[in-house]
C-alpha positions as CSV (number, residue, x, y, z in Angstrom):
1,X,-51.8,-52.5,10.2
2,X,-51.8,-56.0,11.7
3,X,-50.3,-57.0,15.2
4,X,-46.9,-58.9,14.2
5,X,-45.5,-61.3,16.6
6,X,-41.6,-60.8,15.0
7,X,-39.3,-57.7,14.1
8,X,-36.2,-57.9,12.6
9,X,-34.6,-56.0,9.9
10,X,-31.7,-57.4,7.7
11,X,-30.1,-54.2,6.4
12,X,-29.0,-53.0,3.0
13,X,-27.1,-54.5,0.7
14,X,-24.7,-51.3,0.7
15,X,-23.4,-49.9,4.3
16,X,-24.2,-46.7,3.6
17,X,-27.4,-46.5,6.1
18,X,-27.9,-45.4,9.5
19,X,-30.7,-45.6,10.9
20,X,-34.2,-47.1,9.6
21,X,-37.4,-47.0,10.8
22,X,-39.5,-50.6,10.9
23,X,-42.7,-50.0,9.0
24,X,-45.0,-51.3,12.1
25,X,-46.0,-49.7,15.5
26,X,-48.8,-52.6,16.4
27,X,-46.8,-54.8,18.9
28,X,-48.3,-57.1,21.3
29,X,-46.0,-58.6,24.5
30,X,-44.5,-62.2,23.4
31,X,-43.0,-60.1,20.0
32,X,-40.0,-61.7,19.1
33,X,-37.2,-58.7,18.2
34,X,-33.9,-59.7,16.5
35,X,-31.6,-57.3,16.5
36,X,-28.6,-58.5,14.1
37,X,-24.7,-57.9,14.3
38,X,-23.8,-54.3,13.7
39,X,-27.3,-53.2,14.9
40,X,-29.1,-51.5,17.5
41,X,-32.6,-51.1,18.2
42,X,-34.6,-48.1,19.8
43,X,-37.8,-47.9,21.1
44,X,-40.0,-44.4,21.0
45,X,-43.4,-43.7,22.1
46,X,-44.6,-40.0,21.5
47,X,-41.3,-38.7,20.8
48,X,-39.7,-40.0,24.0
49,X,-36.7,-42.7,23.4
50,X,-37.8,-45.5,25.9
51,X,-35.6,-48.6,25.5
52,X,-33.0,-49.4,23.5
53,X,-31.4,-52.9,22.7
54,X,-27.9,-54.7,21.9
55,X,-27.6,-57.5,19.3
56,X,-29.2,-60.5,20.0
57,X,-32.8,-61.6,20.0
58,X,-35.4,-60.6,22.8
59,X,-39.0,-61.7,23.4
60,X,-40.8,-58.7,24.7
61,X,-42.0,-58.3,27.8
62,X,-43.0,-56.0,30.2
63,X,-39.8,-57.0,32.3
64,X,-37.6,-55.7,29.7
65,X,-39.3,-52.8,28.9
66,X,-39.4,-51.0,32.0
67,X,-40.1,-47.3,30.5
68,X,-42.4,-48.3,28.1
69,X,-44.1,-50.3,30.8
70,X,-44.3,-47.3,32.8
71,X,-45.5,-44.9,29.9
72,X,-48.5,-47.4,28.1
73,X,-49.1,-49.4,31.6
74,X,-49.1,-52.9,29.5
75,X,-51.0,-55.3,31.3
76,X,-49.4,-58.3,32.7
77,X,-50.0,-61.8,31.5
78,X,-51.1,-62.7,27.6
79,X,-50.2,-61.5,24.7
80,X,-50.9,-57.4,25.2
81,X,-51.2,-54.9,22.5
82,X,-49.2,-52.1,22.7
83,X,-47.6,-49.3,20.2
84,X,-44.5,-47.9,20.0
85,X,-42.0,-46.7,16.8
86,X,-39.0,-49.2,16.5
87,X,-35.8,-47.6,15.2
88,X,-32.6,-49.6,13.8
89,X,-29.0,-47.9,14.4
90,X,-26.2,-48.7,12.3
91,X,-23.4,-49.1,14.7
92,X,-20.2,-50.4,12.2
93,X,-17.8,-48.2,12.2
94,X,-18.2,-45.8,9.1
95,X,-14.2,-45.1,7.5
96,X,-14.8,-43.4,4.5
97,X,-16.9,-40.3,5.1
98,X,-15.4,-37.5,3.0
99,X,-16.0,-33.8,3.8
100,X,-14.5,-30.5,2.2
101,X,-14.4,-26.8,3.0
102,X,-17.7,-25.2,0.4
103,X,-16.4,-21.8,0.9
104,X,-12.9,-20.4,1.2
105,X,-11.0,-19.5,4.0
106,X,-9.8,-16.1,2.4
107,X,-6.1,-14.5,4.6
108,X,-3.0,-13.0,3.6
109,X,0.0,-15.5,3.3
110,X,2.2,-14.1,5.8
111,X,5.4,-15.0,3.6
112,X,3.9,-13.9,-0.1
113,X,1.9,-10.6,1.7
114,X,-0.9,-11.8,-1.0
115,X,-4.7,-12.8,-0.6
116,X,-5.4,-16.2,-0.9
117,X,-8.8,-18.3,-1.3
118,X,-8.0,-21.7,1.0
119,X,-9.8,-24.6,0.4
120,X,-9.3,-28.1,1.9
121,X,-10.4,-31.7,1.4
122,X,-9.9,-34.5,3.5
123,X,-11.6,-37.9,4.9
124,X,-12.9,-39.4,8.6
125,X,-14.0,-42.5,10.1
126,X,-16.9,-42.2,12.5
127,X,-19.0,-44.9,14.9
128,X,-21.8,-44.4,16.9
129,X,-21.2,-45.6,20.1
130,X,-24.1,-43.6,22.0
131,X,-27.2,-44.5,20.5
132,X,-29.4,-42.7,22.3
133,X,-27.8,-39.6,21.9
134,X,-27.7,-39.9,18.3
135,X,-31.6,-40.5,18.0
136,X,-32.1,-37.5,20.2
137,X,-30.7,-35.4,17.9
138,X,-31.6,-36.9,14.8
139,X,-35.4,-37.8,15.1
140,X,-37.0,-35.0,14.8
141,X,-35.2,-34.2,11.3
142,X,-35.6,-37.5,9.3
143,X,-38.5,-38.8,7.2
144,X,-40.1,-41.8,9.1
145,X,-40.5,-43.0,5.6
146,X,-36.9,-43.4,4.5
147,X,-33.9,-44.9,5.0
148,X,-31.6,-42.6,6.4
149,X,-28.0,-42.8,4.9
150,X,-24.4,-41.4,5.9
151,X,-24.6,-38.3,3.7
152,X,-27.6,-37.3,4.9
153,X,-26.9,-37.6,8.4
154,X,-23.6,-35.5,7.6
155,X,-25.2,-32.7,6.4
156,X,-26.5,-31.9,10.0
157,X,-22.9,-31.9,11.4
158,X,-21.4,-29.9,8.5
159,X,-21.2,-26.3,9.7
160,X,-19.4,-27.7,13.0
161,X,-16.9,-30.0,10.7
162,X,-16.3,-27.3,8.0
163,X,-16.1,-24.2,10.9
164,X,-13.6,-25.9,13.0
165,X,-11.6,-27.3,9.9
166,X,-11.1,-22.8,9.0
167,X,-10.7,-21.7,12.0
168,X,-7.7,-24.6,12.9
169,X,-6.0,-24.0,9.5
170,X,-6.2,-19.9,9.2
171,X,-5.0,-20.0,13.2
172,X,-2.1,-22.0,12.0
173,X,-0.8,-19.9,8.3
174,X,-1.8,-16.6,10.7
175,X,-0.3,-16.9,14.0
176,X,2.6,-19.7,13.1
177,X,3.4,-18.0,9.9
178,X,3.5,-20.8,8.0
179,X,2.8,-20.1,4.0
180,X,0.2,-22.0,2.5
181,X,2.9,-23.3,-0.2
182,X,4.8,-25.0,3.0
183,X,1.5,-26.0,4.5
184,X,1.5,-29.4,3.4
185,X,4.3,-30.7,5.4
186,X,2.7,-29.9,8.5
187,X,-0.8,-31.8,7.3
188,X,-0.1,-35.1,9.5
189,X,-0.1,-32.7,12.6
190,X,-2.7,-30.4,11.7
191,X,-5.1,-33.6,11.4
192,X,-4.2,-34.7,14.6
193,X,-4.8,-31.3,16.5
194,X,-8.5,-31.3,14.4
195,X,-9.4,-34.5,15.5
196,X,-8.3,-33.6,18.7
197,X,-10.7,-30.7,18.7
198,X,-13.2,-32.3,17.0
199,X,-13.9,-35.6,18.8
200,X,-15.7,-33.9,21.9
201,X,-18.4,-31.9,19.6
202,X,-19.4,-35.1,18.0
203,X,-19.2,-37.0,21.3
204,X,-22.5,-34.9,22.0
205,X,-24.5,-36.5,19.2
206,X,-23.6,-40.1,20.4
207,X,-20.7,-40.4,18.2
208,X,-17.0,-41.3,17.8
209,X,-14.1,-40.3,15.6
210,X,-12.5,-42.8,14.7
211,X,-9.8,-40.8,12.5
212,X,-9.9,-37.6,10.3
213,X,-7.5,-36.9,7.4
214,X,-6.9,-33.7,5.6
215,X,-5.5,-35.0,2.2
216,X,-5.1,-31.5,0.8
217,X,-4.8,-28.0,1.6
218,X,-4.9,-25.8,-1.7
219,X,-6.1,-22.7,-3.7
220,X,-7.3,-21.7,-6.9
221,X,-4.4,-21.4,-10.0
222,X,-5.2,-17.2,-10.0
223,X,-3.9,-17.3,-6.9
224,X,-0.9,-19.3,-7.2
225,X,-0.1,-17.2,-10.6
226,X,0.3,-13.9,-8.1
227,X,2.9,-16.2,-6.0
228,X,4.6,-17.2,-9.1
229,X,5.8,-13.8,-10.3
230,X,6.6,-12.6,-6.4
231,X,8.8,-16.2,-6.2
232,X,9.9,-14.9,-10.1
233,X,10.9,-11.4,-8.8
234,X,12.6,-12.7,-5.7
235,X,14.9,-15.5,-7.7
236,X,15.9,-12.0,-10.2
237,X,16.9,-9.6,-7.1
238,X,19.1,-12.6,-5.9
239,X,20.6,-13.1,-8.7
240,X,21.0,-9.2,-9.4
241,X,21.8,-8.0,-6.1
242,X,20.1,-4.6,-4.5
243,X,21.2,-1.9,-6.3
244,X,21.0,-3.5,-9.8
245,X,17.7,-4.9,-9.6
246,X,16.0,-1.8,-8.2
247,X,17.3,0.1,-11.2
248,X,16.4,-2.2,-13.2
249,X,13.0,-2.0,-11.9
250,X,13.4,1.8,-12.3
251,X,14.1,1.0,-16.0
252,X,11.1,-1.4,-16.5
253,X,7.7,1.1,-14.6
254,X,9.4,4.1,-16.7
255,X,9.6,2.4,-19.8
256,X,6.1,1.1,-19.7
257,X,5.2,4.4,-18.8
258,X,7.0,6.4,-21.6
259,X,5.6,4.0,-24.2
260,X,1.6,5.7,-22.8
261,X,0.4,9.0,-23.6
262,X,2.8,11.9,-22.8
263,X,6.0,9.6,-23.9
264,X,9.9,10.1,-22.8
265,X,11.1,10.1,-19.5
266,X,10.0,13.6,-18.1
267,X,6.4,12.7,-19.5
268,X,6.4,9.4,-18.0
269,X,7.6,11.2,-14.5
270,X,5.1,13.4,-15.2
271,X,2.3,11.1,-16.0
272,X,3.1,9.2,-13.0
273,X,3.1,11.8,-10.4
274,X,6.9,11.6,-9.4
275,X,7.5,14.8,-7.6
276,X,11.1,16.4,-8.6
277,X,13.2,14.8,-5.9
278,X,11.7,11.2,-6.9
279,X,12.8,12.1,-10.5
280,X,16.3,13.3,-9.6
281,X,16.5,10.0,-7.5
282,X,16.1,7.8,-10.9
283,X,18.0,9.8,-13.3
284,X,21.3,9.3,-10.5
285,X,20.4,5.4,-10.1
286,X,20.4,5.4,-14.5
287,X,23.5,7.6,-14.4
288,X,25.2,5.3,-11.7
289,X,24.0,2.0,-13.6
290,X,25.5,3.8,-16.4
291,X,28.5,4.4,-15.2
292,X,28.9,0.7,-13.4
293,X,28.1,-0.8,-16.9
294,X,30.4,1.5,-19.0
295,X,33.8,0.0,-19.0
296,X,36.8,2.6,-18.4
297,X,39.8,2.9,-21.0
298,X,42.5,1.8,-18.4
299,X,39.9,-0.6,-17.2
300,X,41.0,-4.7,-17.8
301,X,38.6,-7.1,-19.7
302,X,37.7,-10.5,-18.2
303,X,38.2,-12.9,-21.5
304,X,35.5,-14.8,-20.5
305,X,32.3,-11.7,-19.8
306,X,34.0,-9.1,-21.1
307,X,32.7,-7.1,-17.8
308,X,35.3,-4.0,-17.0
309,X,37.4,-5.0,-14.1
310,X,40.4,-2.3,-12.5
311,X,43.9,-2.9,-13.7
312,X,45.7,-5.5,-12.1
313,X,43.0,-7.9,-11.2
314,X,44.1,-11.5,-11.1
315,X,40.1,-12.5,-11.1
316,X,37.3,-11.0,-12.6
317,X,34.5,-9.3,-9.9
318,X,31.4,-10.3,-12.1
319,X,31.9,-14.4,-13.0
320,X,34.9,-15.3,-11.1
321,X,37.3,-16.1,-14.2
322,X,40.6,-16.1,-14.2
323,X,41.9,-12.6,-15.7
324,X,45.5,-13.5,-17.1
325,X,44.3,-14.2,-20.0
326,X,42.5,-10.8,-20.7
327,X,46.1,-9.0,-20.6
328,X,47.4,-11.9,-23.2
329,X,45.1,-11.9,-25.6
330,X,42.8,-9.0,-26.0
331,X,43.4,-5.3,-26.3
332,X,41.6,-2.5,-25.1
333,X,39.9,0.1,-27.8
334,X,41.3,3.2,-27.9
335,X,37.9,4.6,-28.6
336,X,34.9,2.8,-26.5
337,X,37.5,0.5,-24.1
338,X,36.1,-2.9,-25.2
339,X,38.0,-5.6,-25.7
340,X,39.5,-7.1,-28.5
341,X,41.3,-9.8,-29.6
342,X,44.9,-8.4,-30.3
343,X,45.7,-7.8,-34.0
344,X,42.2,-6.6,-34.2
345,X,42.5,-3.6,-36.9
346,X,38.9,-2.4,-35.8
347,X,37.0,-2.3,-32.4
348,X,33.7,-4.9,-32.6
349,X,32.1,-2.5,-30.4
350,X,32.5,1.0,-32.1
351,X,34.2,-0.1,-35.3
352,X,36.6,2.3,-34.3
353,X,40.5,2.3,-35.6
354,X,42.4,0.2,-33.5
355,X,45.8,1.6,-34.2
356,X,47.9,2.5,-31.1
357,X,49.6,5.8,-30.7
358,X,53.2,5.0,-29.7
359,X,55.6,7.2,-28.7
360,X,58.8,6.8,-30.7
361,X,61.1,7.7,-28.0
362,X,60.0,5.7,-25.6
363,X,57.4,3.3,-26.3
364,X,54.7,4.7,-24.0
365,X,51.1,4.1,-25.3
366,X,49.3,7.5,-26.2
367,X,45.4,8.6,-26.2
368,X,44.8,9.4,-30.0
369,X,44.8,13.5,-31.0
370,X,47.9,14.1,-28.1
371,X,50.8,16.2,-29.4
372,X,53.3,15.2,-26.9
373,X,54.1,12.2,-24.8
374,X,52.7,12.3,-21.1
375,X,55.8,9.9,-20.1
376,X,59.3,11.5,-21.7
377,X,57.9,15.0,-23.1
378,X,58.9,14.4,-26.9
379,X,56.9,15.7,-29.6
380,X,54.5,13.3,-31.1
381,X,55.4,11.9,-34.5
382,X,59.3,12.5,-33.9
């Protein structure tokens, strides 16, 4: 290759490069390097980073190229030949670098108790500001040949990025208990403490960050599906209460159970392993479900549920109603207890006669098949 008196390099039209390599090593001492805006120029001989150079534009010399000087012994006086590998350094500040987590960060919400697969996105803004540094470590990788861009360069500082990134997030959901459905609101803060953390690793390389942004912290839909019916359960045993919904739930694993192989209840217990105790456990939560859902005959009626309140309430204990109107309007069966409106003839629960037995002497309602009145002592029917 000829000896060329000038060296300058005008960049690509995009600003994705970093660092190029100027196709000629033949240099001679009167060389004329222009080093534009945004730029930085490095010279290596034999693998060794010699002198580097700001913007501006420089004739060469052996005066300002005291290492070199000292490695090739250049001559003094005329116009000496010498070789050495030029380098150009992107120095504008790079904003738009995006990065994401390849594999999951796989933990145990502490609020949900279930496994979730983490991933998170985000963005930084980086600028060399030590260029030597940065060719140091970066030299030996790249192909002379090429033009080096961003991405490329990125790939070398992934595993530090993407390792630091886990370990900061799984530290926080672990230790500060945060869920990863809550997660979000603490993002602003969590990119701070990474940037934080990650400013003096890429300081070693020769670099700055400028900012870093998580924009989203999230996890696959199978996972959010298992969160969904806990958050599903948990708005049901609220609404419920305790005792209800754990019968309930009774109700729902036996079912499915008795509708397998074996069938009924004692199969299902049966099929299932329930020891005896277990078994005499849920047959008294169904008989006490029973028995809380089974209104009593001297039980009053809330007009508005029709749930089974005790005598004399001014307010029914399941929906809050006003109960006056229960002892107006409707009339206990005789039969089941439900309540009807007054003047039915027949219970709409049991279609049972609604007929009262009234003692004639005195008026006293009577249970149907008594012979003699529980309040004066006269013979039914007399």
């Amino acid at each position: 290759m000829a000896v060329i008196d000038r060296v300058k390099f005008d960049g690509l039209a995009s600003r994705d490069w970093i660092i190029y390599k100027h196709p000629t090593d033949k240099l001679v001492t009167g060389t004329q390097l222009i080093v534009g805006e945004g730029q930085a120029a490095v010279f290596v001989k034999g693998g060794r980073i010699c002198d580097s150079f700001a913007p501006g534009t420089y004739t060469l010399t052996t005066g300002n190229l005291p290492i070199l000087n000292s490695i090739v012994n250049i001559p003094f006086g005329g116009k000496t030949p010498f070789t050495a590998e030029i380098y150009y350094v992107n120095t504008v500040t790079k904003l738009d670098l995006l990065w994401g987590t390849s594999d999951p960060i796989q933990l145990i919400d502490p609020k949900y108790h279930t496994r979730l697969r983490i991933r998170a996105f985000g963005q930084m803004g980086l600028k060399i500001m030590n260029v030597k540094n940065f060719i140091s470590t970066i030299i030996g990788t790249m192909n002379p040949a090429d033009v080096v861009k961003y991405d490329k360069v990125m790939d070398y500082y992934k595993g530090i990025l993407v390792s630091k990134v886990k370990s900061e997030i799984a530290d926080i959901i672990i230790n500060d208990k945060i869920s990863a459905l809550e997660i979000s609101a603490q993002l602003d803060d969590i990119s701070k403490q990474l940037e934080e953390i990650l400013a003096p690793e890429f300081e070693n390389f020769g670099f700055k960050v400028i900012n870093f942004f998580i924009k989203s912290i999230n996890f696959p839909d199978q996972d959010f599906d298992k969160i969904n019916e806990i958050l599903e359960d948990k708005a049901e045993f609220e609404i419920m209460g305790d005792s209800r919904y754990a019968v309930k739930r009774s109700f729902d694993v036996y079912e499915s159970a008795a509708n397998n192989e074996g069938g009924g209840l004692a199969g299902a217990i049966v099929a299932g392993g329930v020891g005896l105790g277990a078994g005499a456990a849920i047959a008294g939560s169904m008989q006490n479900l029973a028995q809380t859902t089974v209104p009593e005959k001297d039980s009053a009626f809330c007009p508005k549920c029709h749930a089974a309140n005790p005598s004399g309430s001014k307010f029914c204990n399941e929906c809050g109603a006003l109960m006056t109107k229960a002892t107006e309007e409707t009339i206990a069966c005789p039969q089941c207890g439900k309540a009807n409106p007054v003047g039915s003839k027949f219970c709409n629960e049991c279609g049972a006669k609604m007929e009262q037995n009234v003692c004639k002497k005195c008026g006293a309602q009577l249970p149907q098949g008594v012979k003699f009145c529980n309040e004066c002592g006269a013979k039914v029917g007399e």
